[in-house]
N, C-alpha and C positions, 0 to 999 in steps of 0.2 A: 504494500500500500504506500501510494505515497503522497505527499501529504504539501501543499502549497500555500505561504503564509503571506496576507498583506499586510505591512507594517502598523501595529494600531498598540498606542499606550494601554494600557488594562485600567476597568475601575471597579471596587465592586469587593463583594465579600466573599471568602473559602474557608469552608470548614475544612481544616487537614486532613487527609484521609490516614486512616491508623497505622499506626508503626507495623512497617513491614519485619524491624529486625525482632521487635516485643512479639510478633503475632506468631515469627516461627519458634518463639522458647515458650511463649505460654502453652501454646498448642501441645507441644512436645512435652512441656511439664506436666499437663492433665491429661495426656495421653498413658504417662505414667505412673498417673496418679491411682488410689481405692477411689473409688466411689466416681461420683459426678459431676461436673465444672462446670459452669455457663458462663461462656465467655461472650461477650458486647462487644460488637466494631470490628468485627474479621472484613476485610475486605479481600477482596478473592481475587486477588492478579495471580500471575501465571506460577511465581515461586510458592506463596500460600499454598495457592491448588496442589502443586507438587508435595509440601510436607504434608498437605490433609490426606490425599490419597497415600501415601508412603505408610502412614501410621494407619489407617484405615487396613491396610496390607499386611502390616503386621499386627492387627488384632484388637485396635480401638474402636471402639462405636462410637461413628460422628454424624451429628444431621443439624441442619442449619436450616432459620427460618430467619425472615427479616434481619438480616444479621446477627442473630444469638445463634449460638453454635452450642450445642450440648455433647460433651466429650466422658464417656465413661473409658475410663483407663482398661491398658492389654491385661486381660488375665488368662488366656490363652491365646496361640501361635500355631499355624502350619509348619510343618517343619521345615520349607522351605518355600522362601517368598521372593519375588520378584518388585525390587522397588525402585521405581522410575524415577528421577531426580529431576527430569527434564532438563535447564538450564542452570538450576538451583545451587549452585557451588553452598550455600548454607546447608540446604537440605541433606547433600551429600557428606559432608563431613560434620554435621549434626550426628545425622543417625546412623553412620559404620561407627561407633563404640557404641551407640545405645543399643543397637541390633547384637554386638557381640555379644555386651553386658548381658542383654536378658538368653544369652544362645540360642539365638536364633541363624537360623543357615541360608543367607541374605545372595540376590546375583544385584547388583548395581549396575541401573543404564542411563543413559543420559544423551543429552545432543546439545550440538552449537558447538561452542567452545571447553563446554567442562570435562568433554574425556581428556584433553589435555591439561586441567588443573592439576596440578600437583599433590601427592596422599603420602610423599615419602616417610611425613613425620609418625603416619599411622602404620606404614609397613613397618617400617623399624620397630616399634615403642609395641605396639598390638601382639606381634608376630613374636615376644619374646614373654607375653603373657596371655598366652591359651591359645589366638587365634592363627587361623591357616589362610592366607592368603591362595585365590588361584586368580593371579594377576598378571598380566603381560606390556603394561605400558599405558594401555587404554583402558574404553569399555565396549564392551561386557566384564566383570569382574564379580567375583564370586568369595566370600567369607563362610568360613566354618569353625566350631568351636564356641569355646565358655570364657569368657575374658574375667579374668583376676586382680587383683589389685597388686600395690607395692607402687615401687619407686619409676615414673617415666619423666624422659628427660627428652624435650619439646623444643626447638628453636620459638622465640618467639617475632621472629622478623619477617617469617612466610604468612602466616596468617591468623587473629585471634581464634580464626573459625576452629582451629584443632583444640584451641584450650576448650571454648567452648563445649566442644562435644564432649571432651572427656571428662569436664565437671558434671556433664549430664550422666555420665554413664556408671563415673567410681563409684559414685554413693550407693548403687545396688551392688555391689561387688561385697563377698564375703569381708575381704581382709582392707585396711586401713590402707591408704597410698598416699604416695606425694607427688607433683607436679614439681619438676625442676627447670627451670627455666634459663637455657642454653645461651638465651644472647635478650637481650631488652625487649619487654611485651608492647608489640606497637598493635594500635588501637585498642588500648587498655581499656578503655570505658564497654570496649562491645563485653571485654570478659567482666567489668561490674554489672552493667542491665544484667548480664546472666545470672551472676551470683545472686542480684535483689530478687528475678525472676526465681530462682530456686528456694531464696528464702519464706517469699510468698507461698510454697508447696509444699513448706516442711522439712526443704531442706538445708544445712549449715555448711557453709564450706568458709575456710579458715585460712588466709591471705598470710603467707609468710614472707622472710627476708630472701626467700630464693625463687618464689615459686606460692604454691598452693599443698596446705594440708586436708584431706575430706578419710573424713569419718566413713568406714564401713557401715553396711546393715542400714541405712538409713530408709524410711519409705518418704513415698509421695502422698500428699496430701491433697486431695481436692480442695480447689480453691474459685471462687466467682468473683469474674475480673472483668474491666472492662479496656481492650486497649486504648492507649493514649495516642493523639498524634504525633506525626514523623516530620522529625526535624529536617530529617534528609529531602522528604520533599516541599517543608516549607522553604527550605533554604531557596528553589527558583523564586517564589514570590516575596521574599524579601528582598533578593535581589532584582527582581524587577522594580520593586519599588526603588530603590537605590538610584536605579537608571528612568525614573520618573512617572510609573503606574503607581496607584493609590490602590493598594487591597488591603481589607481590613482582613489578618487572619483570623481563625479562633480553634478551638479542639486541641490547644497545644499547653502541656504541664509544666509550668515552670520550675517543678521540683524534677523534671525529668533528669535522669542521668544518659540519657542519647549524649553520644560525643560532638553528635553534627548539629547541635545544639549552640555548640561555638558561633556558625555563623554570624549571632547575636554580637556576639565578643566582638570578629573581625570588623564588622559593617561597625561598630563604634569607636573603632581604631583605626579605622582607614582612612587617616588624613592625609594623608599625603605631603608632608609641609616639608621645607627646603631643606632639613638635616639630611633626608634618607634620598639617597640616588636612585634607591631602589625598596619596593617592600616586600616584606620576606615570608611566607607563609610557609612553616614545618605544616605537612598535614600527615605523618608518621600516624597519627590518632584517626584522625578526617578523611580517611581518602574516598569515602562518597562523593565530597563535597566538592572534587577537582574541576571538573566538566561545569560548572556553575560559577567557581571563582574566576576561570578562565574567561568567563563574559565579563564579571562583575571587572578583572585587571584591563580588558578592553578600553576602561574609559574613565580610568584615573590620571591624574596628573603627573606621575612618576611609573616604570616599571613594574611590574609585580614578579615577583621571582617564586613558584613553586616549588617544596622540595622533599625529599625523604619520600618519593610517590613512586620508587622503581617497581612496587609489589601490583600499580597499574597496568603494567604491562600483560598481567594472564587476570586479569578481569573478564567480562563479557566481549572486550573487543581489548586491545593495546590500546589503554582509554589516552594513553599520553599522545598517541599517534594519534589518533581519533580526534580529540578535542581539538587538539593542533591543525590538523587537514581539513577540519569541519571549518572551526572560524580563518585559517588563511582563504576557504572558498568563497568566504564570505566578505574578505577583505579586512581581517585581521591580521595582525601582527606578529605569530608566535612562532618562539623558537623553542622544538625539543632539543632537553638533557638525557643524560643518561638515568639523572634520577628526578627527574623532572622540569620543569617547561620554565619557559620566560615571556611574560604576556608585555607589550609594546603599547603604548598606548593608538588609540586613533581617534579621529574625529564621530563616525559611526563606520555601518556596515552598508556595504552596496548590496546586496542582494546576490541570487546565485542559488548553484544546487550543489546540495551536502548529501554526502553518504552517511546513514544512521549506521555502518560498522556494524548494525543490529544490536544498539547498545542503549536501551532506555537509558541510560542518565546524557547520553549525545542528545538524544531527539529532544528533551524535554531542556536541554539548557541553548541548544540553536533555535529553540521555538520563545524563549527566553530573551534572545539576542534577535529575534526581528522587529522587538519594540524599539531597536534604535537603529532602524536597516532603512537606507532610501527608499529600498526597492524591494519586491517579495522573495522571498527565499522561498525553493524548493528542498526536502528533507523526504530523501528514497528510502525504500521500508522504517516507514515511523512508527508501524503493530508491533514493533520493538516495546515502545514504550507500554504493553497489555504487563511487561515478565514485573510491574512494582506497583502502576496509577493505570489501569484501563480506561480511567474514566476522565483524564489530564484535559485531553483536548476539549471534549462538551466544556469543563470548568474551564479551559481558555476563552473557547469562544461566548462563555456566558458572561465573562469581564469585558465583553467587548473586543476579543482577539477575530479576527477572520482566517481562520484555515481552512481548509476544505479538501477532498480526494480527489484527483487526479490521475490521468494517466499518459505517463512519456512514452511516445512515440518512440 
């Protein structure tokens, strides 16, 4: 699909649509839970759908009406189950330890770009407590065995998504473990919402000087929650507003611990004033937020320098490459690093046609950057954007955005 925008300020009100990273741990949490959970605000983009049916697969009972989702936890398994990840790099390294943990004997498939995501931290650490990998590089990929506890020792510079999953999985494990944490945990705050999320379910996990200690024997608890909204996709309509649209957001917790949260921080520090040649954003924590600051650096009065974002590179598309190709098409100014980009300033955007890389966080921050474009921009498969917000463009065009489907000759 693709998708043709005229350039138009936005005005107007959005409810956030709910946190897509809370939605995959709640789910997950009350999936493992005794008893029955009702959860409020699931919104059902392409990754959701992937962990609902995944847990459904392995033996949850889930049904959803008007958005409440009622999840009674696995208490039995087939013995061998086939669970599709589709796109979902959460989903899949979610749930290979929680699949092991409960032994369960798992084939993992997926499409896009995630056979190529990276698991080595789980072949190592897994494969030397119960589980048998039958793995070849990609997928199809198949897990057997009873995963145990004890001491695993994690890089944390490839992805929070491994701690993640294995703080979901220790605590049903007979014996007491530890998390050891091989090099600095970058995007720290996705492994706190974890922890808070598991805390919410009954379960305790205990933050050391090295790493993470968690308690064996632990259960889940049913819990009725309602998600919050996502900072990651308020962050486009902050930053439109930045570049001169008026949206009042709302549905967003200011107590939240979402990392892409920051946003708030940056847009209140981004002055730009004559010390700095250049401004510097670490997003080591943030790297949702890259594909968005990359507009937002568009149209400052100094430089914007991205950096610590090499792990963008096996995202849904090389988002460093991506976000770069996308607004140079458009008549921006960016130069990739090796560890990420350098945004140029400009006056606006000429208009042009961008490749979505099939990478919703592209589509939704070049649809972002035609509110300051002369002329309309074209964005080739934009049903990219279905895998976080399905429902983006209706909310652009209800602000007054003009987009509409087309088809190139």
């Amino acid at each position: 699909m693709d998708i043709k925008i005229e350039p138009r300020i936005l005005n107007g009100k959005v409810k956030v649509p709910p946190s897509k990273s809370v939605s995959h741990r709640v789910l997950i949490s009350a999936a493992l839970a005794s008893g029955t959970s009702e959860i409020r605000g699931i919104m059902n983009s392409k990754d959701i759908i992937a962990t609902t049916e995944c847990l459904k697969s392995m033996g949850a009972n889930i049904t959803e009406h008007d958005g409440v989702a009622q999840i009674t936890g696995i208490s039995s398994f087939s013995e061998n189950v086939v669970l599709d990840c589709c796109e979902s790099g959460s989903t899949l390294r979610f749930l290979i330890p929680v699949a092991a943990a409960l032994g369960i004997n798992a084939t993992f498939i997926g499409k896009g770009r995630l056979p190529e995501r990276p698991i080595i931290p789980y072949l190592r650490e897994l494969s030397q407590h119960g589980i048998e990998f039958n793995y070849n590089g990609s997928m199809p990929f198949s897990i057997s065995g009873k995963l145990s506890g004890g001491k695993y020792e994690i890089e944390g510079d490839i992805s929070s998504q491994f701690i993640t999953g294995l703080l979901f999985a220790l605590p049903l494990c007979k014996e007491d473990s530890e998390i050891h944490m091989l090099s600095p945990l970058q995007s720290k705050p996705y492994a706190d919402m974890t922890i808070e999320t598991l805390r919410r379910f009954g379960i305790f996990i205990k933050p050391t000087d090295y790493g993470y200690y968690i308690e064996g024997n632990q259960r889940y608890k049913s819990y009725d929650t309602t998600i919050e909204g996502d900072y990651s996709q308020a962050a486009f309509f902050y930053v439109a507003n930045a570049l001169g649209s008026k949206i009042e957001l709302s549905n967003l917790s200011p107590d939240s611990k979402q990392g892409d949260k920051k946003i708030l921080d940056i847009l209140s520090k981004l002055c730009y004033n004559d010390e700095y040649s250049e401004f510097n954003i670490d997003v080591s924590d943030i790297p949702d937020l890259v594909p968005i600051l990359a507009v937002l650096g568009s149209f400052g009065k100094k430089p914007m320098r991205i950096s610590n974002a090499e792990r963008l590179k096996i995202k849904e598309s090389d988002r460093l490459l991506a976000i770069s190709e996308a607004l140079n098409a458009i008549g921006g100014k960016v130069v990739t690093l090796n560890d990420g980009i350098v945004i140029l300033p400009v006056e606006e955007f000429y208009g042009g046609v961008v490749n979505s890389y099939n990478d919703h966080r592209i589509v939704m921050a070049v649809a972002i950057a035609s509110t300051k474009s002369k002329a309309p921009i074209i964005i080739k498969g934009a049903e990219s954007v279905d895998k976080s917000y399905p429902g983006f463009f209706d909310e652009f065009n209800a602000l007054g955005g003009n987009s509409y489907v087309i088809s190139l000759e």
